[in-house]
C-alpha positions in Angstrom: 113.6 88.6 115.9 111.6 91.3 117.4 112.3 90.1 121.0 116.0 89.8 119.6 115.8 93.9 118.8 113.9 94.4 122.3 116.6 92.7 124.2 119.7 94.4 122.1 117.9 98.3 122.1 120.2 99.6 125.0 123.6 98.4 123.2 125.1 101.5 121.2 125.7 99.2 118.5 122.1 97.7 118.0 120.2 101.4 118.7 122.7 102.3 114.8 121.3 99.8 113.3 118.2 100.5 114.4 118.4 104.3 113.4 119.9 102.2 110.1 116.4 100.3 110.0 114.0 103.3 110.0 116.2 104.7 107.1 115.5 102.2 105.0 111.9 102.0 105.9 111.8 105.3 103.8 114.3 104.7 101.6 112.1 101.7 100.4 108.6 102.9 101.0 108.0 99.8 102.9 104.0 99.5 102.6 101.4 99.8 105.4 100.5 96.4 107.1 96.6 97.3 107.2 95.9 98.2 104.3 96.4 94.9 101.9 94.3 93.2 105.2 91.4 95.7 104.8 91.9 97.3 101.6 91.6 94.6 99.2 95.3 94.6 98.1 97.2 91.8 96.8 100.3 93.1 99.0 100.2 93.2 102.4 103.7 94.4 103.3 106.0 95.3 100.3 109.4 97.2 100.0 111.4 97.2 96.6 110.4 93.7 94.6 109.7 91.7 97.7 106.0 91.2 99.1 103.7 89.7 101.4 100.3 88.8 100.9 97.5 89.4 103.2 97.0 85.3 103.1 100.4 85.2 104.5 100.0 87.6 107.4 96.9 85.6 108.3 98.5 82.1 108.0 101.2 83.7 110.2 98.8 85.4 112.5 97.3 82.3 113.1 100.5 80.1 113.7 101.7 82.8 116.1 98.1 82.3 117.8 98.1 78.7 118.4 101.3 78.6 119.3 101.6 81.3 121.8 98.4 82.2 123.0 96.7 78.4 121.9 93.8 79.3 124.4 92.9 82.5 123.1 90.1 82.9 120.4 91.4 85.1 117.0 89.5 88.2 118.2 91.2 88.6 121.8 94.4 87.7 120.5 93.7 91.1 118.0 93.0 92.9 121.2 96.2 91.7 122.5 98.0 93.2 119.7 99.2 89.9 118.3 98.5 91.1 114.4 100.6 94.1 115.1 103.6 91.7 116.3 103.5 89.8 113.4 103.3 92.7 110.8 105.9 94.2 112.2 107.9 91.2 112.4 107.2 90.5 108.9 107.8 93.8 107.7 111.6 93.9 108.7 111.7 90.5 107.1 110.7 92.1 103.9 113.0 94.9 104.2 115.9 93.2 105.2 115.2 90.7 102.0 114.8 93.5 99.6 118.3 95.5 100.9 119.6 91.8 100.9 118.3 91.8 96.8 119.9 95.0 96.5 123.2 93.5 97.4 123.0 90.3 95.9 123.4 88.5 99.1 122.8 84.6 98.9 122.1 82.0 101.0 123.9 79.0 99.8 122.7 74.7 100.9 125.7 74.6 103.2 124.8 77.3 104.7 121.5 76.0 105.3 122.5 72.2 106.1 124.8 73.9 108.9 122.5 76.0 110.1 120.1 73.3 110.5 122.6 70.7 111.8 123.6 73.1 114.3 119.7 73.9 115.3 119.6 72.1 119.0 115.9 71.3 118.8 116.5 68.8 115.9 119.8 67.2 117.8 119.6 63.8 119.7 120.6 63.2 123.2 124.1 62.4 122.2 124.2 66.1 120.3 124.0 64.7 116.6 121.1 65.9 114.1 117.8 63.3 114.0 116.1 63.7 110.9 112.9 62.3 112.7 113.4 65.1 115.3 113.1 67.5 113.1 110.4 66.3 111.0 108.5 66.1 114.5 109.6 69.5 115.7 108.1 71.0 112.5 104.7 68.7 112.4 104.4 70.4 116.2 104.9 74.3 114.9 102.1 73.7 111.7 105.6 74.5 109.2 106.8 72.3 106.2 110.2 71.6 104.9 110.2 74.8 102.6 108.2 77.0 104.9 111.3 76.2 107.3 114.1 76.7 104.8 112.3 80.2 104.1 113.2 81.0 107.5 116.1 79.9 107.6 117.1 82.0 105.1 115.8 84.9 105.9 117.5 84.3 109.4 121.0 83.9 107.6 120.3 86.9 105.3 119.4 88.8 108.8 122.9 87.9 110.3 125.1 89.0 107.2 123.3 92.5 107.3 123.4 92.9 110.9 126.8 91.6 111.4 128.1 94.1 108.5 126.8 96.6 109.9 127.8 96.1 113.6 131.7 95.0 112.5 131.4 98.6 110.6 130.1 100.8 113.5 132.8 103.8 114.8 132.5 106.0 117.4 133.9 109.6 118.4 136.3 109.6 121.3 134.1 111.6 123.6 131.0 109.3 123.4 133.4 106.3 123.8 135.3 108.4 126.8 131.3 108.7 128.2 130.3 105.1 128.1 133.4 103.8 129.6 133.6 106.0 132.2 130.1 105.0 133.0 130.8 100.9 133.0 133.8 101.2 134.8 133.0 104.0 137.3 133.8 102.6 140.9 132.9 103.6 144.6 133.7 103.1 147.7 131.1 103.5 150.6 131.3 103.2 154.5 128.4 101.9 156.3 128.0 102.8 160.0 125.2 100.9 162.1 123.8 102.4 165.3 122.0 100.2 167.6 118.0 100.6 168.4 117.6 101.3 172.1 114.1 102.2 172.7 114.6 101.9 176.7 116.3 105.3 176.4 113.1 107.0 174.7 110.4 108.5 177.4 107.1 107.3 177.6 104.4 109.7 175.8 102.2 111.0 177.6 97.9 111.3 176.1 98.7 114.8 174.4 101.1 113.1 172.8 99.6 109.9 171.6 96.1 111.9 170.6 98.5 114.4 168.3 99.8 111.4 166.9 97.0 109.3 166.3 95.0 112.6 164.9 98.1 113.4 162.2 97.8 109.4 161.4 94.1 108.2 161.4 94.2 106.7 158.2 96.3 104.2 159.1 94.4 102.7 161.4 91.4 102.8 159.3 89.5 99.6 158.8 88.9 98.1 155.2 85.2 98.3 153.8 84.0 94.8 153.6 81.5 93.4 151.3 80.0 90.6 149.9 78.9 89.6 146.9 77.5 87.0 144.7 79.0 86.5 141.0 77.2 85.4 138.0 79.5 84.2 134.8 77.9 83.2 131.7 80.3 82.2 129.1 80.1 81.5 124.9 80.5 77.8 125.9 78.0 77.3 128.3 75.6 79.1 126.0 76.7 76.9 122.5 76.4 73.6 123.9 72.3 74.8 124.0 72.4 75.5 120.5 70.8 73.7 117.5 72.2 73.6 114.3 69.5 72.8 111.4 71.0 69.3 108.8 71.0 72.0 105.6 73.7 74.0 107.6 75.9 70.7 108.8 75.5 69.5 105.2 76.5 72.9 103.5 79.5 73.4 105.8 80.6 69.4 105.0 80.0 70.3 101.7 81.6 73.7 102.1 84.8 72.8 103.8 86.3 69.1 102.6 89.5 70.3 102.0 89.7 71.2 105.4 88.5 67.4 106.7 90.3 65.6 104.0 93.1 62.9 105.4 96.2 62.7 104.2 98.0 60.0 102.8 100.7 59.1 105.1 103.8 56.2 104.7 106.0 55.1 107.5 109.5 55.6 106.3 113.2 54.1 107.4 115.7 57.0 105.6 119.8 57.2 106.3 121.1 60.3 105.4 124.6 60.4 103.9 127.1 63.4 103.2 128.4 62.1 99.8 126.7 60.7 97.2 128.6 57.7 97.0 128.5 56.2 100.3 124.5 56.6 99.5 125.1 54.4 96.3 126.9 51.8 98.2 124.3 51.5 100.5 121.7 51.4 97.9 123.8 48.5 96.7 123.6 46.4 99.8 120.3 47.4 100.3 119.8 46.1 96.8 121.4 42.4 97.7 119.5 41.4 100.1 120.7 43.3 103.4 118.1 44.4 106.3 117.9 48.2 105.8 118.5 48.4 109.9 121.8 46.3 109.9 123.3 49.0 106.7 122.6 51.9 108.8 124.2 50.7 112.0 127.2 49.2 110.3 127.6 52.7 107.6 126.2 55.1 110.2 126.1 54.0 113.5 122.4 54.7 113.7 120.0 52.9 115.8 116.4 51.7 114.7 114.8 54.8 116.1 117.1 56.7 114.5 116.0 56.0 110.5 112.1 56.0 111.2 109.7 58.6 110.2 106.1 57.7 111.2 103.3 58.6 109.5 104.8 61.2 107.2 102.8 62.9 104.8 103.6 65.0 101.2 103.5 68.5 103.0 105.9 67.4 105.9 108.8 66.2 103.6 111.2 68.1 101.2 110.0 68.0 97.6 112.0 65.2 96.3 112.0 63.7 99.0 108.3 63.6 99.1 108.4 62.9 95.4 110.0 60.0 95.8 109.0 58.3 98.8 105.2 59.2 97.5 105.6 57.2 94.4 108.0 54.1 95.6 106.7 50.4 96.6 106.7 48.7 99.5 109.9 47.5 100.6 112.0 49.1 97.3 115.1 51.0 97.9 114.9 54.7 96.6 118.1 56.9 96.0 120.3 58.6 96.3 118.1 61.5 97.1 119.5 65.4 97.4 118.0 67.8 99.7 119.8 70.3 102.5 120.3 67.5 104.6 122.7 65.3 102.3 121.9 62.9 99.8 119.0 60.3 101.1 118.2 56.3 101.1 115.1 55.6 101.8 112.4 52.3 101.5 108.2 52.9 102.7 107.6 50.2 105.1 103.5 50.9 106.0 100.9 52.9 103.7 98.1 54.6 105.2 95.6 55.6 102.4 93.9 59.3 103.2 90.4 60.2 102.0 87.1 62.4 102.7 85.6 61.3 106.0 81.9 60.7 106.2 79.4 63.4 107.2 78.5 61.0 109.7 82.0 60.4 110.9 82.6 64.6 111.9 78.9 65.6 112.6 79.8 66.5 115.9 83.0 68.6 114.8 81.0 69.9 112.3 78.4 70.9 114.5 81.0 72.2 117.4 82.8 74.8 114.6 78.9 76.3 113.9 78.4 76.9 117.4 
């Protein structure tokens, strides 16, 4: 979004709604982006009844991070003014939610299934929406299902602002007569060459060549040379030579499971339907007897790779889907399932238990993250 306003700043249009933008800013009292990070607040950003938490700016600081700058440690991507980015970008989000409040705009699940559909990062190579894409896609960015809906809604809330108030902008007739009159200006220009013919120019004589060579000395002035030997020491270099004492490995094991724990994933063939009863009849066949691969090519034209998702876990799924593919059998056929997508059929082929690994198991990670 903020590249968005960069690009669009010189547009009479966007530079109104910009003006538009800092007017609300104190129309709402929008809140400081520092002080919920330093001060201790419980609100982060805030304008009308909408707020963000300092966790939020720092989960979203550190997505933007290891996204954009994934070889930069937290504190030089702060140098680099990567916090600021983000606030701001998440302060417009707040405002533009909280006018959007004001106004009772909605965002409605068609609007979000076509918004989605439409989205060419989840699309195959023949143009059409993969489920599995977009599961992948948002596994790759650190986002789940509702963190991505979030922002997709925000995104559609953005547009029917924006768009309302670009359709309503007016201009007087003097400041129209100035910008067209400034695209469409036109020139004409005749270039004349003349030929280089230094045989015609007279030979200087040594007054002449010392004059010159006096008013010009510095361009013929030779570079100072030098050489040098450079030393570079670097945080690496000096960590690897670091011990780290058993009590401390064990307190940060002990310290940090959630962060090691493994998820319980199950490999997953889905088809996605747009009614709910073509969903029921393929739970039906399914039901009979029929391979879950033959329904889906003959009801959807889908090929194998096109109803498999991989090692999905509860946090990469939509809610019910994740409910119900989380508590289903082996080899039972689940739905129909809602969710922005369409209504879902589903059966777990593979289930990979998670757990706690062994201290033994991440000793070295363990030991890498304390240096």
């Amino acid at each position: 979004m903020l590249q968005a306003m960069r690009s669009g700043a010189k547009s009479p249009v966007m530079k109104f709604f910009l003006l538009f933008l800092a007017g609300g800013f104190a129309l709402w009292g929008i809140g400081d982006g520092t002080t919920g990070l330093i001060g201790g607040s419980d609100k982060a950003v805030s304008a009308g009844d909408v707020a963000i938490s300092p966790r939020r700016v720092a989960l979203e600081f550190e997505r933007a991070r290891r996204n954009f700058m994934p070889n930069s440690s937290a504190e030089e991507a702060l140098q680099r003014g990567l916090l600021n980015e983000v606030t701001g970008a998440l302060s417009r989000d707040v405002l533009l939610l909280a006018e959007s409040n004001e106004l009772g705009l909605t965002v409605t699940r068609a609007m979000q299934r076509e918004a989605i559909r439409n989205e060419s990062s989840f699309q195959d190579e023949l143009g059409q929406f993969s489920e599995g894409r977009f599961i992948q896609v948002l596994a790759r960015a650190g986002l789940s299902e509702a963190d991505y809906l979030q922002r997709v809604d925000s995104s559609l809330i953005r547009d029917q602002l924006i768009g309302a108030v670009a359709a309503g902008a007016r201009f007087e007739a003097a400041t129209s007569r100035v910008v067209a009159a400034f695209d469409l200006e036109k020139r004409k220009v005749r270039l004349t060459s003349f030929a280089v013919t230094p045989e015609k120019i007279a030979t200087p004589d040594a007054e002449a060549i010392n004059a010159f060579f006096a008013e010009n000395k510095t361009t013929y002035r030779a570079p100072d040379m030098r050489s040098a030997r450079i030393a570079i020491v670097s945080a690496e270099m000096i960590a690897k030579n670091l011990t780290i004492a058993d009590a401390d490995i064990t307190a940060a094991y002990d310290q940090r499971l959630d962060e090691f724990a493994i998820p319980e994933t199950r490999d997953i063939r889905q088809m996605v339907f747009d009614d709910a009863a073509n969903a029921k009849t393929a739970i039906d066949r399914l039901t009979r007897g029929e391979a879950f691969i033959a329904v889906a090519k003959d009801m959807l034209n889908w090929a194998p790779s096109d109803t498999a998702i991989d090692g999905a876990s509860r946090d990469t799924l939509d809610i019910a889907l994740a409910e119900a593919a989380f508590t289903a059998d082996i080899g039972t056929p689940v739905g129909p399932i809602e969710s922005p997508f369409g209504h879902h059929v589903l059966v777990v082929e593979e289930i990979a238990a998670g757990g706690t690994p062994a201290l033994d198991d991440i000793r070295a990670k363990i030991i890498d993250k304390l240096r």
